[in-house]
Structure formats: structure tokens, C-alpha cells
C-alpha positions as CSV (number, residue, x, y, z in Angstrom):
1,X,95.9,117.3,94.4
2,X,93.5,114.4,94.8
3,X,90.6,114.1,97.5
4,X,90.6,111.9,100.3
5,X,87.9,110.7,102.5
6,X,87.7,109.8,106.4
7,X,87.7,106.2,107.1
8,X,85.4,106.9,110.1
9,X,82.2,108.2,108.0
10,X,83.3,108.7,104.9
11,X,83.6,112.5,104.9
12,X,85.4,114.6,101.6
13,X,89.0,115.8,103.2
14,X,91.6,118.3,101.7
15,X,94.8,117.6,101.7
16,X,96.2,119.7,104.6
17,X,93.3,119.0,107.0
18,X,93.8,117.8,110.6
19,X,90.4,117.0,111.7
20,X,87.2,115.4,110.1
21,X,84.8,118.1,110.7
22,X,81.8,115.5,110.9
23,X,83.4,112.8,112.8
24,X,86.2,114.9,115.1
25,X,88.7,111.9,114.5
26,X,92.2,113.4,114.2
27,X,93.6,113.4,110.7
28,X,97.7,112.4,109.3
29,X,99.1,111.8,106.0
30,X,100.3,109.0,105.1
31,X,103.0,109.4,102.5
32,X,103.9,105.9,102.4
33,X,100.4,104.8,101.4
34,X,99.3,108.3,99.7
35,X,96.4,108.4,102.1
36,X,94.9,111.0,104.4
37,X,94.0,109.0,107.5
38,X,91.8,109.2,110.4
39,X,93.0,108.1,113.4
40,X,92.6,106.4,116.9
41,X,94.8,106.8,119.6
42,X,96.8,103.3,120.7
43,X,95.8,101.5,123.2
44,X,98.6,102.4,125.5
45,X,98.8,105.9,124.5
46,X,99.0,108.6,127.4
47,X,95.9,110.5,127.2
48,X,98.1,113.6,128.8
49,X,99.7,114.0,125.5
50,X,98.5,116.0,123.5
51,X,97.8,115.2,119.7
52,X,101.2,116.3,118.1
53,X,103.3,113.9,120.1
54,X,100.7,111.1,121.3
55,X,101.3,107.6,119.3
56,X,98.1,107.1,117.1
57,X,96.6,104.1,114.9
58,X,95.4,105.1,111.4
59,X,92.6,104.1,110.5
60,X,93.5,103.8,106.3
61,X,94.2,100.0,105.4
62,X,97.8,101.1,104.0
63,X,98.6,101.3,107.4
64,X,98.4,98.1,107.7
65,X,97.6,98.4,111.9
66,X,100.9,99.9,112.5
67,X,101.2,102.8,114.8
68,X,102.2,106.2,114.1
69,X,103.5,109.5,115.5
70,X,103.4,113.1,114.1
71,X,106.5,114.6,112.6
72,X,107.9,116.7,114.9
73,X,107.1,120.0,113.1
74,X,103.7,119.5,113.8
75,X,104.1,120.7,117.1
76,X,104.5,124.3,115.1
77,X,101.3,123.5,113.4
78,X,103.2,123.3,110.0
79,X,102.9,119.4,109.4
80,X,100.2,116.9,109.5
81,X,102.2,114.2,107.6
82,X,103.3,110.6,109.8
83,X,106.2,108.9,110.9
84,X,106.5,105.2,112.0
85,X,106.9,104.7,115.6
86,X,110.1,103.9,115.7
87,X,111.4,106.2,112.5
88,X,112.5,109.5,112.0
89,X,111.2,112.3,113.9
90,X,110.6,114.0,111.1
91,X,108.5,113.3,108.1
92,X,110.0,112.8,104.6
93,X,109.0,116.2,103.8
94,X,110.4,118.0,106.8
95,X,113.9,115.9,106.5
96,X,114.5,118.0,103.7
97,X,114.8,121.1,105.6
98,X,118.1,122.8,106.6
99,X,117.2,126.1,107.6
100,X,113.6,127.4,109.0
101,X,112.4,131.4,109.8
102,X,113.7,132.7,113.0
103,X,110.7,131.7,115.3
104,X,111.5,134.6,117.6
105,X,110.7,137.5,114.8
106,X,106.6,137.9,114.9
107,X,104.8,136.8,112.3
108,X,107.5,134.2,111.1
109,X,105.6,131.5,112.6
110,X,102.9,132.1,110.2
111,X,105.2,132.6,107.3
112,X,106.5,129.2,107.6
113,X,103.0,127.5,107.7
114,X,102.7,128.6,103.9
115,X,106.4,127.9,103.2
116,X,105.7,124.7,104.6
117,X,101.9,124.4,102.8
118,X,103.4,124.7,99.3
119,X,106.5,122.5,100.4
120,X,103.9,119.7,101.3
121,X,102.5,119.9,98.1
122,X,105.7,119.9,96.2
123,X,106.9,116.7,97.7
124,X,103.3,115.2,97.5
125,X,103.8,116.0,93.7
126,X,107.7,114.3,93.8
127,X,106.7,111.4,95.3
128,X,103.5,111.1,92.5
129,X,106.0,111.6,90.2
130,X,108.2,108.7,91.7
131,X,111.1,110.9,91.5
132,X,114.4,110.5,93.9
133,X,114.1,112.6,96.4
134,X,117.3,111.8,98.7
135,X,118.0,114.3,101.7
136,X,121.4,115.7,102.2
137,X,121.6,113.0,105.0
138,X,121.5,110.2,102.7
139,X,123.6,112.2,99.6
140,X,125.6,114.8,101.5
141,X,127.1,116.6,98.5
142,X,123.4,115.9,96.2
143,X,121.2,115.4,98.2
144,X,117.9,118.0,97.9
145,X,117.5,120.8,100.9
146,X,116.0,123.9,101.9
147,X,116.8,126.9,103.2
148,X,114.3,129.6,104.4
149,X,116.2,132.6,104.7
150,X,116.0,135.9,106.3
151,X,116.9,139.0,104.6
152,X,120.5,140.8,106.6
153,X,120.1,142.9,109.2
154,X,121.7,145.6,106.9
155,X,118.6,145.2,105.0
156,X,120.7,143.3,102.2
157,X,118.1,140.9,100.4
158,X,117.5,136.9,100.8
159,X,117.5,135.5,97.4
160,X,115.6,132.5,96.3
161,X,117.4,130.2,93.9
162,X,119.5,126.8,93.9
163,X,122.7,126.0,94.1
164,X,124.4,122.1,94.2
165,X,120.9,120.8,95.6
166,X,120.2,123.3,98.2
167,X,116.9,125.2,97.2
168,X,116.6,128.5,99.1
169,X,113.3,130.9,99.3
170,X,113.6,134.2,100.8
171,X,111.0,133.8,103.8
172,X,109.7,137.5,102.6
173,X,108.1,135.4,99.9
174,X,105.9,134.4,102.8
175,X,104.2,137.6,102.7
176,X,101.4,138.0,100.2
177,X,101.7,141.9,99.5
178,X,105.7,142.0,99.4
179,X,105.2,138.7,97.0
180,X,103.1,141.2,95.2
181,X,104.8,144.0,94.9
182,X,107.9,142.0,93.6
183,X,105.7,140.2,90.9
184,X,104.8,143.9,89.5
185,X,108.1,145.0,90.1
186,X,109.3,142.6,87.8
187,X,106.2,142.4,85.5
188,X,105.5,139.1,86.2
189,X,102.2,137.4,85.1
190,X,102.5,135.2,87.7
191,X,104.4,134.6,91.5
192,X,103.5,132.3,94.4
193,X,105.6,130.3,96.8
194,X,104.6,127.1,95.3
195,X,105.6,128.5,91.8
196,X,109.1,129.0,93.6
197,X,109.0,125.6,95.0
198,X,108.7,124.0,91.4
199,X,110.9,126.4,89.7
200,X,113.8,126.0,91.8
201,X,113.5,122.1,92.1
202,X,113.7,122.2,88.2
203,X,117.5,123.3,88.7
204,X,117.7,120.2,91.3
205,X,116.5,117.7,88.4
206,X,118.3,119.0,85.8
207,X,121.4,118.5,87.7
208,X,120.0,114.9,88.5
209,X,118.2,113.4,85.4
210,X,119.9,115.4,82.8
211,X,123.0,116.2,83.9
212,X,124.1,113.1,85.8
213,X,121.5,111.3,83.5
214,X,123.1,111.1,80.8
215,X,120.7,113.2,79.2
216,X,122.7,116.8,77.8
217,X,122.8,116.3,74.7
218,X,119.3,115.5,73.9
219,X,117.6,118.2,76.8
220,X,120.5,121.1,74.3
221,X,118.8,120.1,71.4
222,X,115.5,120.9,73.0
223,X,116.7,123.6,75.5
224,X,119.7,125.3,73.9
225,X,123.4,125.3,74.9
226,X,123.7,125.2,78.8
227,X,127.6,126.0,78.6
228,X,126.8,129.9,77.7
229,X,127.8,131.9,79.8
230,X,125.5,132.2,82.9
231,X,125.9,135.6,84.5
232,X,126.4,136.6,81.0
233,X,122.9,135.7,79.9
234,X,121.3,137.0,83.1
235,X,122.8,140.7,83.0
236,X,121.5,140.3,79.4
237,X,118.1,139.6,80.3
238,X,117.7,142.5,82.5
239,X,119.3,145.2,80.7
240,X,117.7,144.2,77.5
241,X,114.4,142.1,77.9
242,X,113.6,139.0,75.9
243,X,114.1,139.0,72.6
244,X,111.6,139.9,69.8
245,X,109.0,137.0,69.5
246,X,109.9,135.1,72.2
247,X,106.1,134.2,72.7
248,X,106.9,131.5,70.2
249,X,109.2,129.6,71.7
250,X,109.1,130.2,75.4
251,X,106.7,129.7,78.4
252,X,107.7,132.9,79.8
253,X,109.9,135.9,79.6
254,X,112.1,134.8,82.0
255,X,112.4,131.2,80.3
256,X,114.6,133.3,77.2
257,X,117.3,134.4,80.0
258,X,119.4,131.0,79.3
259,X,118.7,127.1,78.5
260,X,118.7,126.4,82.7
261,X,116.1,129.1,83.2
262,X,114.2,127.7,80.4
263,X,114.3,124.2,81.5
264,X,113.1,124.9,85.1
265,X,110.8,127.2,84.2
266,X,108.6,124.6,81.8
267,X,109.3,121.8,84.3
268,X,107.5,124.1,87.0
269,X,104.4,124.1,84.7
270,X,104.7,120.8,84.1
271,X,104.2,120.6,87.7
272,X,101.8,122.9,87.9
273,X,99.7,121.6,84.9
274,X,100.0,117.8,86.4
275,X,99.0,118.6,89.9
276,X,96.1,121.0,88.8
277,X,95.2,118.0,86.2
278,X,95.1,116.0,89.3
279,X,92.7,118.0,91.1
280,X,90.5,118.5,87.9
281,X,89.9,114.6,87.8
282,X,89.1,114.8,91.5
283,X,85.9,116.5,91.1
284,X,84.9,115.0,87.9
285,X,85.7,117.9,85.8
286,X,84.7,117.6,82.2
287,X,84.3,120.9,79.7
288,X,82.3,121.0,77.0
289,X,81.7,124.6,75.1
290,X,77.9,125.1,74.3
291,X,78.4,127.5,71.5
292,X,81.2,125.6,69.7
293,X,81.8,121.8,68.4
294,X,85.6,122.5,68.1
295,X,86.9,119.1,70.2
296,X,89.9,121.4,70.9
297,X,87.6,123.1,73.4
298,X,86.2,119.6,75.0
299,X,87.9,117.5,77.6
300,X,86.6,114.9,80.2
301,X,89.7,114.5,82.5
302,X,89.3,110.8,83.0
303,X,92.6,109.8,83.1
304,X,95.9,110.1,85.9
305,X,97.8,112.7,84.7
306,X,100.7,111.2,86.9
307,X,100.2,107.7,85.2
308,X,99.7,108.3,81.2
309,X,102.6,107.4,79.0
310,X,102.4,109.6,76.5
311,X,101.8,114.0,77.0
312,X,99.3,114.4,74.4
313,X,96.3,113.3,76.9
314,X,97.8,116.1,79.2
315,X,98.1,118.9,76.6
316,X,94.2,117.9,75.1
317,X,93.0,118.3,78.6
318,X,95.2,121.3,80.0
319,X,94.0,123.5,77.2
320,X,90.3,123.7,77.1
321,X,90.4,123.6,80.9
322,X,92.4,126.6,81.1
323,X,90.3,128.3,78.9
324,X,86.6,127.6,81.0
325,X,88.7,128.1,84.5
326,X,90.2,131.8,83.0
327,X,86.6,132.9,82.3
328,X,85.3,131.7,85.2
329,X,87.9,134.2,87.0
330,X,87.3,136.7,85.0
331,X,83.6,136.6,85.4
332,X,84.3,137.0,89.2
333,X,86.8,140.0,88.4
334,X,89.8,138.2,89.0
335,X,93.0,137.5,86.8
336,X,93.2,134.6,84.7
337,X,94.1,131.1,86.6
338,X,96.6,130.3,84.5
339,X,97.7,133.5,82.3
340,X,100.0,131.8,80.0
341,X,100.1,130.6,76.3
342,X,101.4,127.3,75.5
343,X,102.8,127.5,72.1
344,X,104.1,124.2,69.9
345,X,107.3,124.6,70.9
346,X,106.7,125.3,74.5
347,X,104.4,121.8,74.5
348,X,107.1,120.1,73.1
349,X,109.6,121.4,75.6
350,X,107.0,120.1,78.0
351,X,106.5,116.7,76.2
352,X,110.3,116.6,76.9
353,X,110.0,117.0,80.2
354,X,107.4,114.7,80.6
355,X,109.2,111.9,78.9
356,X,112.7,112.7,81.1
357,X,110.0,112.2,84.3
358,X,109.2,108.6,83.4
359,X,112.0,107.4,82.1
360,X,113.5,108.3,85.4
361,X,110.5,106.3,86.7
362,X,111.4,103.4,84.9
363,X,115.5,103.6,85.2
């Protein structure tokens, strides 16, 4: 995720802020400008309203003077992205979704702020990416959606996963120590509702840039044989565990369960490794180990990682940043950053992935 800064006075802003804190001027995104604005209310606005469904003015120069109203959902506190006078109500993030948490049940409110926190940045990253991201409004039967389900009455378990374009996340996800004590459960390095977010939508793009791409026979020769057996491969997986070396060839354990878990699982780290590239270059990060003149273990992230051609700039950066950002959490007693080894395979796997993104870019 990038910086912004206020077009007032010229103060750093964060992504999901809603107010300068030196200035006090209101703040939207703008998605079709990529810019975090300040704003002023319009002339004619009704200084009654308050700021969620008052017609503003941004003050970024994409805006190009037009005026501006908050998607709707902002009114929950779970949006600060605009809408065109005039458009939707909702924002091109919030269009997307089908279902939302029961409002009524205490605490949901607050569990679909973060759902909606790591959806923002999900479609912030899309939209980078310059991927299609249709609702089911303008592709009924494709079209990408989600659901934020509740778990039965009976106590029967939401599940997250995806199915025909719909993306659904168990709201319990929500919650950082049941989130928790699933990632132990299931021995996983790694859980968070924005890791869910990218996994899932890997499923969505398969079906869209490989799938209906034209692209299955070259994503099998990196990937495997989609056409095995599914439920097959997942009763597999659990009853028996990944098989012996799989560190060689796979991002994760649960990447050997079948080619379609292994293909959404490296296109979430290639989602995560972009956006976190992203945010790297935002602060000037550069790495350069004192005790070592390995160039393996140097990087100045001067580049877009959203922009570059090629993945080789990306995987010469990722690396030695993941090492000095590991030790820095570990020298604050924390688990690594990003607690994963990326072996040749895997980076071509993600070199793949990469190169389906910006072909799609330039289709």
C-alpha cells in the first residue's frame, strides 16, 4: 500500500484514514484517481448532514472539481471510499458484496469493519493490478461477490471458500483469537482475513484468466492436472499430510492438496509480496547487510512492483527484505513477518502468475 498526502497541508495519510489529523479536513478515496483526498463540503451542501451522506468536493486534482458522496456503507463506519454524485450508492468495493454480518448480533458491527478493512485493500490491490473486476450485477453468472456468513444456529460451521465467483469468509474469521486458534489447529504458519481475501480470489482468476483464458494448458504444465479428482485430493490431504519434500516445490502445505489449491495459494503471495513491495518503496526502504557483500542480501526497492514487466526485480527485492523485516520481529519477540521459503520452483510458479497478471493487463 502506498502513502498519500493531504492536499490541504501536505500531511502523510494511511490508507484507511478519514480525517487529516493536522488540518481536520475530512478524508475519501478516490478509486478512480487512486488518491486519498481531502475534502470541502459543496457549496450548497446542507450543513445538517452529517459527513457520511453530505455532498463533498475533493480537493485531489483527479477529481477534476467534481463532487462527491460517501458510499453508503460508510454510514456503518466500514468505507471511506467515493462515489460520483449521481452514481452508485455504493462504492466499487462495496458493490461487490452480497451478504454482510447480522448487524443485530453484538460485536458483528466491529467484525465487519476488518472484513471490510482487508476487502478495501484487496480491491485497492485488483484495481493496481488492472484486473476485471465485474460485480454480479454486470456478470450475473461470473461476476465476483461476497458473502460474510454466520455460522447455523445448530452451531454447524460457516466455511470460507469459492464457488462460481462467489467468495465467502466465515465472519468468525473476524475474531482475532478464534482466527487463532484455527491457525494452530491446523498448523498453519500463517492466517489473516486478508490472507483469505487473496486466497480465495485466486480460485475467481483462475476461473477467469486461465480457465476462460485460454490459459490450461500452460498454468497444468506449471500447476499440475486440475481434472484430478477434487474431493479426492482434499480427503487426501488431511488424512495423510503433504508429501515427503514438498518444501521443494510448494509455497505451503496446503498448496500440495491439488493444482487449484496450489495455484491460489501462490497467487495470494503474489498479492501479498506486491502490495507489501508497494509499501516498502513508500518509505524509501533499501537493505543493505553490514556484515556481508552477498548482493543477494541488498535491495533498494526503487521500482513499482505493480508496473515492472519482468518478476526477477520482484523476487531480488522480496528476498533480502524478508530476511531484515523477520529479524527485526524476532528482535521484538515476535514471529517472523513473512514465515515462508520461496524455493525455485515456487518463484517460478510465481513468475507464472505474474506474467498471467499482465498479459491480462494487456488483452
Amino acid at each position: 500500500m502506498k502513502l498519500f498526502a493531504c492536499q490541504s497541508c501536505d500531511q502523510t495519510l494511511f490508507f484507511e484514514n478519514t480525517m487529516c489529523e493536522r488540518c481536520h479536513h475530512v478524508l475519501g478515496y478516490l478509486a478512480d484517481c487512486d488518491d486519498l483526498s481531502a475534502l470541502e463540503p459543496a457549496e450548497d451542501a446542507d450543513a445538517d448532514q452529517d459527513t457520511a451522506t453530505r455532498l463533498w468536493r475533493p480537493l485531489a486534482a483527479g477529481a477534476a472539481g467534481g463532487l462527491y458522496r460517501f458510499c453508503v456503507n460508510a454510514e456503518h463506519g466500514v468505507c471511506n471510499w467515493l462515489v460520483p454524485d449521481g452514481g452508485d450508492a455504493f462504492c466499487i468495493a462495496c458493490r461487490h458484496n452480497r451478504v454482510i454480518p447480522d448487524l443485530s448480533i453484538e460485536g458483528n458491527g466491529e467484525r465487519w469493519r476488518r472484513l471490510e478493512t482487508a476487502k478495501h485493500r484487496l480491491i485497492y490491490t485488483l484495481l493496481r493490478l488492472n484486473l476485471p473486476v465485474k460485480t454480479r450485477q454486470e456478470d450475473p453468472q461470473g461476476g465476483l461477490a461476497f458473502d460474510f456468513l454466520e455460522d447455523a444456529p445448530d452451531g454447524t460451521h460457516a466455511m470460507t471458500g469459492h464457488q462460481d465467483g462467489v467468495v465467502t469468509i466465515a465472519v468468525r474469521e473476524a475474531d482475532d483469537a478464534a482466527r487463532e486458534t484455527m491457525r494452530v489447529e491446523m498448523g498453519e504458519h500463517y492466517r489473516t482475513l486478508l490472507g483469505h481475501f487473496r486466497h480465495e480470489v485466486g480460485h475467481y482468476y483462475w476461473n477467469v484468466l486461465v480457465r476462460d483464458g485460454g490459459r490450461l494448458e500452460e498454468c497444468r504444465a506449471v500447476f499440475g492436472d486440475d481434472t484430478a479428482d477434487y474431493q479426492a485430493a482434499l480427503r487426501h490431504h488431511y488424512d495423510s499430510g503433504p508429501p515427503p519434500g514438498w518444501q521443494d516445490l510448494y509455497v505451503s502445505e496446503y498448496a500440495t492438496t491439488h493444482p487449484w489449491e496450489d495455484f491460489a495459494e501462490t497467487w495470494a503471495h503474489y498479492l501479498h509480496i506486491v502490495a507489501t513491495l508497494e509499501t516498502a518503496r513508500a518509505y524509501g526502504l533499501s537493505v543493505d547487510v553490514r556484515v556481508s557483500h552477498d548482493p543477494s542480501l541488498q535491495t533498494d526497492i526503487g521500482f513499482d512492483p505493480y508496473e515492472v514487466d519482468s518478476f526477477a526485480p520482484i523476487a531480488r527485492a522480496w528476498l533480502p527484505l524478508t530476511y531484515a523485516v523477520n529479524s527485526l520481529n524476532r528482535s521484538m519477540g515476535q514471529g517472523d513477518f513473512y514465515p515462508f521459503v520461496l524455493p525455485p520452483a515456487v518463484l517460478e510458479k510465481l513468475a507464472f502468475i505474474h506474467a498471467l497478471v499482465h498479459g491480462a493487463r494487456t488483452a
